[in-house]
Structure formats: structure tokens, C-alpha cells
C-alpha positions as CSV (number, residue, x, y, z in Angstrom):
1,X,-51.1,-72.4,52.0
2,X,-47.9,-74.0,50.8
3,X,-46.2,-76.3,52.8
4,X,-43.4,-74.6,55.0
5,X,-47.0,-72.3,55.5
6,X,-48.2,-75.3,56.7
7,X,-45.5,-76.2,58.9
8,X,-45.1,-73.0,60.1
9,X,-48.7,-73.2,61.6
10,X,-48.2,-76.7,63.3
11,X,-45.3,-75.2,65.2
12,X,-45.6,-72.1,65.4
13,X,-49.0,-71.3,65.5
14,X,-50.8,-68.3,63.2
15,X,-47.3,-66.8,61.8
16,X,-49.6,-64.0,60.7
17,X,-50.6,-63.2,64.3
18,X,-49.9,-59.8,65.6
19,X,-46.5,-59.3,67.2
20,X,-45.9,-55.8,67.8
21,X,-43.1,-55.3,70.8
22,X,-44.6,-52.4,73.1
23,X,-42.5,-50.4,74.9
24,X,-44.1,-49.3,77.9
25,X,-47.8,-49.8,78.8
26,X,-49.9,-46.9,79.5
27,X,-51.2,-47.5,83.3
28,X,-54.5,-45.5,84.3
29,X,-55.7,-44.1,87.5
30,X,-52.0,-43.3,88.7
31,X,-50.1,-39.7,88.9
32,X,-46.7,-39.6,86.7
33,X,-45.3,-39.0,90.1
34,X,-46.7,-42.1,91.5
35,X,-45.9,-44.3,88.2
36,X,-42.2,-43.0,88.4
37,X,-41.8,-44.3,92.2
38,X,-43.2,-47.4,91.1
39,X,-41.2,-47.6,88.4
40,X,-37.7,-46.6,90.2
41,X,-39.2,-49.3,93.2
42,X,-38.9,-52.2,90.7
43,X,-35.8,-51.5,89.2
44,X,-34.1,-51.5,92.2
45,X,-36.2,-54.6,93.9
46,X,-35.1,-56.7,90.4
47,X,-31.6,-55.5,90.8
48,X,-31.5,-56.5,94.4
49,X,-33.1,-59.6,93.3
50,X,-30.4,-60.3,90.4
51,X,-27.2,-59.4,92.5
52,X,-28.5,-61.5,95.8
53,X,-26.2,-64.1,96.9
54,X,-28.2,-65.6,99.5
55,X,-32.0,-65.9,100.6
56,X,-32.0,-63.0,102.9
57,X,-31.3,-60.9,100.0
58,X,-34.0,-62.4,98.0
59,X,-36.2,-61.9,100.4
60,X,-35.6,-58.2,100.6
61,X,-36.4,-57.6,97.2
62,X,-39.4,-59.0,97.4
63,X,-40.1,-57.0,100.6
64,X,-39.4,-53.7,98.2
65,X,-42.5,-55.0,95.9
66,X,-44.1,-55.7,98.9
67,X,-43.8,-52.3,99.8
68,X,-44.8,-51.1,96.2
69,X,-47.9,-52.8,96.3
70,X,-49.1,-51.3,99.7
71,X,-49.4,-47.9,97.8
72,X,-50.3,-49.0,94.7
73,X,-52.2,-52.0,95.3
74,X,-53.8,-52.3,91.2
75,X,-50.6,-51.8,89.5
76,X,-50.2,-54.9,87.5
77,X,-46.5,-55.3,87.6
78,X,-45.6,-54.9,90.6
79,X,-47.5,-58.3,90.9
80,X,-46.2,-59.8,87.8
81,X,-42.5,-59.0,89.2
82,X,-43.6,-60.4,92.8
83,X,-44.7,-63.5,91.1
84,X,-41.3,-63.9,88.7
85,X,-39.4,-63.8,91.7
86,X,-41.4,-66.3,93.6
87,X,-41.4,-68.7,90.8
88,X,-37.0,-68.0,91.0
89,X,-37.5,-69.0,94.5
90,X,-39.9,-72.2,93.9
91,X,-42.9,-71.3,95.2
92,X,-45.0,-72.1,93.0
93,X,-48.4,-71.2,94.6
94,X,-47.3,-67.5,95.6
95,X,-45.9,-67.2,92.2
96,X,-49.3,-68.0,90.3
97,X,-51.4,-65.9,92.9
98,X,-49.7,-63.1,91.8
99,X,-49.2,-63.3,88.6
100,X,-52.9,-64.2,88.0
101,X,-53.1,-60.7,90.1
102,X,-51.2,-59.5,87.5
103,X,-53.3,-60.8,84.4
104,X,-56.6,-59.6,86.4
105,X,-55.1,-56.0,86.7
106,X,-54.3,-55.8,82.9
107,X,-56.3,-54.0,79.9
108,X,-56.1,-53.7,76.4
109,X,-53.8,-50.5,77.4
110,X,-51.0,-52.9,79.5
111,X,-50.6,-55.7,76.5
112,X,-46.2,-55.7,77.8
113,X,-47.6,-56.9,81.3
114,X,-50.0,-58.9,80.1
115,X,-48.2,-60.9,78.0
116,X,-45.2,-61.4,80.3
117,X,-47.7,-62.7,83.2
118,X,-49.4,-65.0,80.2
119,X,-46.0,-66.7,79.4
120,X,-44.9,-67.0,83.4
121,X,-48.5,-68.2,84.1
122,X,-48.0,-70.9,80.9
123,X,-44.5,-71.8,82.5
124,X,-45.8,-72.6,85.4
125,X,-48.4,-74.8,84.5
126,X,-46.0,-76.5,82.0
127,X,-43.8,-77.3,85.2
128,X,-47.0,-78.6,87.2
129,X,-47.9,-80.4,84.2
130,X,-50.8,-79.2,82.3
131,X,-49.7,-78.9,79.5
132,X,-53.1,-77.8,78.0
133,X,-53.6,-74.8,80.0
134,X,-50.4,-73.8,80.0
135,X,-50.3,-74.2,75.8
136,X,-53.5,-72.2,75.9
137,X,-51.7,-68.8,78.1
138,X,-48.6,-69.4,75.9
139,X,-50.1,-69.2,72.7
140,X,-52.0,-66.5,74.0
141,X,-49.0,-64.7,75.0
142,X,-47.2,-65.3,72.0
143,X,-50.3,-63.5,69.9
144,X,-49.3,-60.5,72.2
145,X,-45.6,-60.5,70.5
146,X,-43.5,-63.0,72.9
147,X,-40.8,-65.1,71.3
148,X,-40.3,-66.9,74.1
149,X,-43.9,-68.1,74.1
150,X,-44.4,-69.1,71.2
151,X,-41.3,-71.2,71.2
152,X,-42.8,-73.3,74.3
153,X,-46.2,-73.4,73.4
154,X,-44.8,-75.0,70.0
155,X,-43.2,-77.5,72.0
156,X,-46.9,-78.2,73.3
157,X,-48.5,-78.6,70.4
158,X,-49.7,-81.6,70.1
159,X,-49.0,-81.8,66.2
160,X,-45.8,-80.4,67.3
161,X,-45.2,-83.5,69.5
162,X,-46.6,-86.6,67.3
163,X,-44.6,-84.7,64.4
164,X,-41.5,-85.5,66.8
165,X,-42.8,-88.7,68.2
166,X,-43.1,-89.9,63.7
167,X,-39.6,-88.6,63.5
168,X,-38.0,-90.0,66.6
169,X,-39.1,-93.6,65.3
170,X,-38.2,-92.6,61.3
171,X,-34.7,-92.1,62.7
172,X,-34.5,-94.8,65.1
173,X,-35.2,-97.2,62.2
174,X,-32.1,-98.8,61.1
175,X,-32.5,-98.2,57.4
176,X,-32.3,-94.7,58.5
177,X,-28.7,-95.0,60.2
């Protein structure tokens, strides 16, 4: 290993790691019929979402996935969606009900899902402060192909951090200046 190699893997984790960008999972144990509706539900409920203006409207959309899920209980995002727009709304707890709903639904056939519940379920323990756990489903994530993830898991790393820490003083040192 050279040394950017090396640098690489302190910040970014294994560079070599599969990251393959999936374009839609393949859900089991639902009718194409039933998949569409669900799909057609969610677009709408995150478009609602998107263009609300006030809390009502927020709350509507997230009556739409509520609706989704009461006939079609196991599909994983509808729950990861539910739990993105609770997090929007700060609530915290519904949010990582759901999306751990979400990560319990998903297989090796749902690795889009998956990885988008990984990196909201990593945000949100970044923002209640374990850092560990949330570095653990971010890094995870990030071997499923998210950018995003792997940027904030880097920023977790604790090599990552005393790297910074070295640097911070480095710079702050006069003879530096």
C-alpha cells in the first residue's frame, strides 16, 4: 500500500469496497400490481411532503405512508420513507422505529433500501451522539455504494479525527503562520 492508499483507508474506509448503485430493488411476496400502488403512493406522499408549507401538510403525507403500510405492512420503504420524514419533522424516536422497521424488512435482494435506512439510522445516532454506532451503520452503508455515508462515517473515524486534531495544532502553531 502506498501512501495516498493509505490515506485513503483512514478516511475513507476500504476504497476497494463494493459500490455498485442499484436501481430498483427486487421486493418479494408482492403482485406487480400491488408494488406499482406502492410505488405511485410514495411518490406522491414525498411530493406532498417536499411541497408542504406548513405542518398539516406534513402530516398528510405521512398519513399517505400510513395508509401504504396498512396494505402492505412488510414493504421496507414505505417504512424507510415514514422514518426520513419523521426525522425532517424531529422526532427522533418515530424516525428510528421505522427505519430500523425498514433495515429488519430488507434482504440481500433490497441492498437500495437497505442502505438508505443504514445511513439515516447512522445520522441519527450521530445527532444523539453515538458516534460509534452510528460510524458502524454508516460505514456499513457506504460498503452498500452510499457517498453520502462514507463521507460522514469518515468524519467519525477516529484516525480521521486525531489526523484533524495533529493538524488543527500543526497550524495553530505560530511557526506555521
Amino acid at each position: 500500500m502506498n501512501d495516498d492508499e493509505i490515506l485513503d483507508f483512514i478516511f475513507q474506509g476500504d476504497s476497494n469496497s463494493k459500490k455498485e448503485e442499484w436501481k430498483e430493488d427486487k421486493i418479494e411476496g408482492f403482485s406487480d400490481e400491488m408494488l406499482r400502488k406502492v410505488k405511485e403512493l410514495e411518490v406522491k406522499s414525498i411530493q406532498k411532503f417536499q411541497n408542504s408549507v406548513d405542518l398539516k401538510e406534513k402530516q398528510e403525507a405521512i398519513e399517505m405512508l400510513n395508509e401504504g403500510l396498512s396494505f402492505a405492512p412488510n414493504h421496507p420503504s414505505l417504512w424507510n420513507n415514514r422514518g426520513q420524514m419523521k426525522q425532517l419533522m424531529e422526532d427522533l424516536e418515530g424516525s428510528l422505529s421505522d427505519v430500523e422497521k425498514a433495515i429488519s424488512l430488507c434482504n440481500d435482494k433490497t441492498p437500495f433500501i437497505l442502505r438508505q435506512a443504514l445511513t439515516q439510522r447512522g445520522m441519527i445516532k450521530m445527532r444523539r451522539g453515538e458516534e460509534e454506532l452510528a460510524r458502524e451503520d454508516l460505514e456499513r452503508a457506504a460498503q452498500l455504494g452510499s457517498t453520502v455515508a462514507a463521507k460522514e462515517a469518515a468524519k467519525l473515524n477516529p484516525y480521521a479525527k486525531l489526523c484533524n486534531q495533529m493538524l488543527a495544532k500543526a497550524f495553530a502553531n505560530p511557526l506555521f503562520s
